[in-house]
C-alpha positions in Angstrom: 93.3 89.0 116.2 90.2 90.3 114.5 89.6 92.9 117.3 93.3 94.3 116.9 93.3 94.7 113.2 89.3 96.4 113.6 91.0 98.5 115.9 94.2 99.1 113.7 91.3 100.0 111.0 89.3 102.4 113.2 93.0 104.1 113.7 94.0 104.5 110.2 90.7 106.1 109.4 90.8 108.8 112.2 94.2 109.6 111.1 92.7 109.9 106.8 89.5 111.7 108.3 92.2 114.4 110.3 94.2 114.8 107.7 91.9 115.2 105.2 90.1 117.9 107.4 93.5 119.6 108.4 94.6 119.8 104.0 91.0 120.7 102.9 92.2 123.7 101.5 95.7 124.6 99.7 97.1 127.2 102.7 96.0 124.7 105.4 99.3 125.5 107.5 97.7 129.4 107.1 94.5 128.4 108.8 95.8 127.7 112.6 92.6 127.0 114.6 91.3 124.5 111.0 94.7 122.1 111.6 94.3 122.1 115.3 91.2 121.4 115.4 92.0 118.0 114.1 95.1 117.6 115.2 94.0 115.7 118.2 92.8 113.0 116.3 96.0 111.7 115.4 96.7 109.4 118.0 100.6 109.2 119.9 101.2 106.4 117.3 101.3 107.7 114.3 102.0 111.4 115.7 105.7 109.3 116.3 105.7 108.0 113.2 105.0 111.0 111.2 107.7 112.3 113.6 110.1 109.7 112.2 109.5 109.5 108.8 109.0 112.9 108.7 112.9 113.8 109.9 114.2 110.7 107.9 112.9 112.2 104.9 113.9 115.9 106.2 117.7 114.8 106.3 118.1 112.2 104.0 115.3 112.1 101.5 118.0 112.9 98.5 119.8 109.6 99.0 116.6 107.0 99.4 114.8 109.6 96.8 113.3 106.4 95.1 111.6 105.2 98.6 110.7 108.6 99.3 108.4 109.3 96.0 106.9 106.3 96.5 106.5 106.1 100.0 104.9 109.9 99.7 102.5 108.3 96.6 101.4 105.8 98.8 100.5 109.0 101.4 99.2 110.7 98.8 97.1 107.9 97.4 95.8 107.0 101.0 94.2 110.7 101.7 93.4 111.3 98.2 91.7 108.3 97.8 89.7 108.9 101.3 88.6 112.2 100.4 87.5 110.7 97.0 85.3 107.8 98.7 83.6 109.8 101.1 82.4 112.4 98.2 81.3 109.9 95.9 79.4 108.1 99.1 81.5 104.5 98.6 83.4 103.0 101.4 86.3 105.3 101.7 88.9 102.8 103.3 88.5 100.9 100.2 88.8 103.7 97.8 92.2 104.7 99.9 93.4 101.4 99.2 92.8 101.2 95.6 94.6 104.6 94.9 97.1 104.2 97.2 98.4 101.4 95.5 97.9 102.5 92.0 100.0 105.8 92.7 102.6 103.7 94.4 102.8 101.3 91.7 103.1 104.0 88.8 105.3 106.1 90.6 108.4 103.5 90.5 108.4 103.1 86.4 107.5 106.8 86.4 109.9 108.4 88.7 110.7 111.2 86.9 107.4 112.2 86.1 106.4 111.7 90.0 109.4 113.9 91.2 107.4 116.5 88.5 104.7 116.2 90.1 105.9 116.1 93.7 108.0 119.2 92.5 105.0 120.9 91.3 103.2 120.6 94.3 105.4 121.2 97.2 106.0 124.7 95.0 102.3 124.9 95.1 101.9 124.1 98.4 104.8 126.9 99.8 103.1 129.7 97.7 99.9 128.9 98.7 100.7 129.0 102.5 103.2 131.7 102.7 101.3 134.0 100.5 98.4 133.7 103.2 101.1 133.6 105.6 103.1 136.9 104.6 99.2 138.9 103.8 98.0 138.0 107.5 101.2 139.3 108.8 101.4 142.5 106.8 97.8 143.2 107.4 98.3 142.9 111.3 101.5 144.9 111.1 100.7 147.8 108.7 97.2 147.9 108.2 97.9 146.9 104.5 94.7 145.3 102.3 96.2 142.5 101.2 94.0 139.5 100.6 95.2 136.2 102.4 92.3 134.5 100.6 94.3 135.3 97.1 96.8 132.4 98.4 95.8 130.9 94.6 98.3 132.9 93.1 101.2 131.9 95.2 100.3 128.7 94.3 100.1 129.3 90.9 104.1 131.1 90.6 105.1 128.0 92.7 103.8 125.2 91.1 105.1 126.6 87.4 108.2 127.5 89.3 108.9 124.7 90.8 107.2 122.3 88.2 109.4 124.0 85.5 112.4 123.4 87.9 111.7 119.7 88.1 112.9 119.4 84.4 116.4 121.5 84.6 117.7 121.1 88.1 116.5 117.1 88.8 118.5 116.7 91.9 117.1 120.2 93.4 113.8 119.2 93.1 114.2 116.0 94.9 116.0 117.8 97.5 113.1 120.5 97.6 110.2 118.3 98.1 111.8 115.7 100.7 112.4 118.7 102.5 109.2 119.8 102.1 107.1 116.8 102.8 109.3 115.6 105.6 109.1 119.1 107.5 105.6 118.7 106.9 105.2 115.3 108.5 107.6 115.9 111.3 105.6 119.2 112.4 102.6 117.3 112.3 103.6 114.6 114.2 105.3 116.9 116.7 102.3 119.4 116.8 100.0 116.2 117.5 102.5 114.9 120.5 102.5 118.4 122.2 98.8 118.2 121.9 98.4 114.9 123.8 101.1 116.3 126.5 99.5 120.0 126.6 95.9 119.2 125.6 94.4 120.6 122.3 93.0 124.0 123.9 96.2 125.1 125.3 98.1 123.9 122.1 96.0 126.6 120.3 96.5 129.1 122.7 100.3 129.0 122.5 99.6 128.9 118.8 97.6 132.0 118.3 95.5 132.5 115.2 98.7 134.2 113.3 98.9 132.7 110.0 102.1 133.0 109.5 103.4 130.9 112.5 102.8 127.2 111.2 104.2 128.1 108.1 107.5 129.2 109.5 107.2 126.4 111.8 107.1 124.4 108.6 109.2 126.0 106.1 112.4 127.3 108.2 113.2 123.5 109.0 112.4 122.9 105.2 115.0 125.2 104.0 117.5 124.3 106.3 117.2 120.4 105.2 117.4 121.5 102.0 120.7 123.1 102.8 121.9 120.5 104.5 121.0 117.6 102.5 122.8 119.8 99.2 126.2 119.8 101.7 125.7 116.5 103.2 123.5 114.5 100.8 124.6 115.4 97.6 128.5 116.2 98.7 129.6 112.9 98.1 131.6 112.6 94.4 129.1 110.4 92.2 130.5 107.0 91.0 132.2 107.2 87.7 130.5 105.7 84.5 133.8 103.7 84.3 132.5 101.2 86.8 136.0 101.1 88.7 138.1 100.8 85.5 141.2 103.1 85.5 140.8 105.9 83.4 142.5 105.7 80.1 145.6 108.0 79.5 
């Protein structure tokens, strides 16, 4: 028993020590040959699980929204708070713990604030990648100057874009970070799988060093779970305030 929950241990922090290498910097998805490097340390477990939660969230985030902030403030927390241990030298599993919990906790009572947040920084996190992205490509294509390593102010116009949105279209930025977070899970999860099947090397050969692919990879499936969750999701007619009484004549 001991042995199994070490080794469960061990697992969970290879998977906090990958991720936290893979999302060292804000255009992560924009830096190929930084996320694949790691992403054979994410063992066929969780790659499936990430897989999972990653398309349950992609499709239906909207209607379990409240499971979904949480459950992504627990993810959060977990990283966060290994990133934070091992800086500050203290046992980092601990530290993951601690914050993981704490964010959890506080994002129930403070869901709206959390959806902000979450808002804020998926809006960060698409301008940050897709400005590195879109620079790489143009660069390659055109022999234009434009500086991928500027990805700070794409992620400056999406996180007050997207924060902003967060306080006048509510629903939209549920919608927008579920789809968001869960692409970003499920690409993970499947980029670790084909890894194991393929092997790491020839997973970044197919891959290229093209910052722009990941991001696409990413983002395309975002936007059309977006979409469909807006038609599918949200389509259904919200129950009336009248609690099944018959509206008065």
């Amino acid at each position: 028993m001991f042995a199994t929950l070490a080794a469960s241990d061990h697992s969970l922090e290879k998977l906090c020590q990958a991720v936290t290498d893979m999302f060292s910097s804000p255009d992560a998805l924009a830096q190929p040959q930084v996320l694949l490097s790691s992403i054979d340390q994410i063992s066929i477990v969780w790659a499936v699980l990430f897989l999972i939660a990653g398309l349950l969230c992609l499709l239906n985030g909207y209607k379990f929204s409240k499971t979904a902030v949480v459950g992504l403030a627990l993810l959060f927390g977990l990283f966060a708070g290994y990133w934070l241990g091992v800086r500050i030298h203290a046992p980092a599993m601990i530290v993951a713990a601690c914050v993981s919990a704490l964010l959890a906790v506080s994002a129930f009572p403070l869901m709206k604030y959390a959806v902000a947040i979450f808002g804020g920084l998926a809006g960060a996190f698409i301008g940050a990648n897709m400005w590195a992205g879109v620079s790489d490509a143009l660069n390659r294509a055109n022999g234009m100057n434009f500086s991928p390593e500027a990805f700070w102010i794409g992620a400056l116009i999406g996180l007050l874009v997207c924060g902003m949105l967060a306080f006048i279209l509510f629903d939209l930025s549920i919608v927008l970070f579920t789809s968001v977070s869960g692409s970003t899970l499920a690409v993970l999860g499947a980029l670790a799988l084909a890894a194991s099947v393929m092997g790491p090397e020839t997973l970044r050969r197919n891959i290229g060093d093209s910052r722009l692919v990941i991001p696409l990879l990413v983002f395309v499936p975002a936007f059309i779970g977006l979409v469909l969750q807006e038609f599918w999701a949200k389509g259904s007619p919200a129950p009336s305030s009248g609690g099944g009484k018959p509206a008065k004549a």
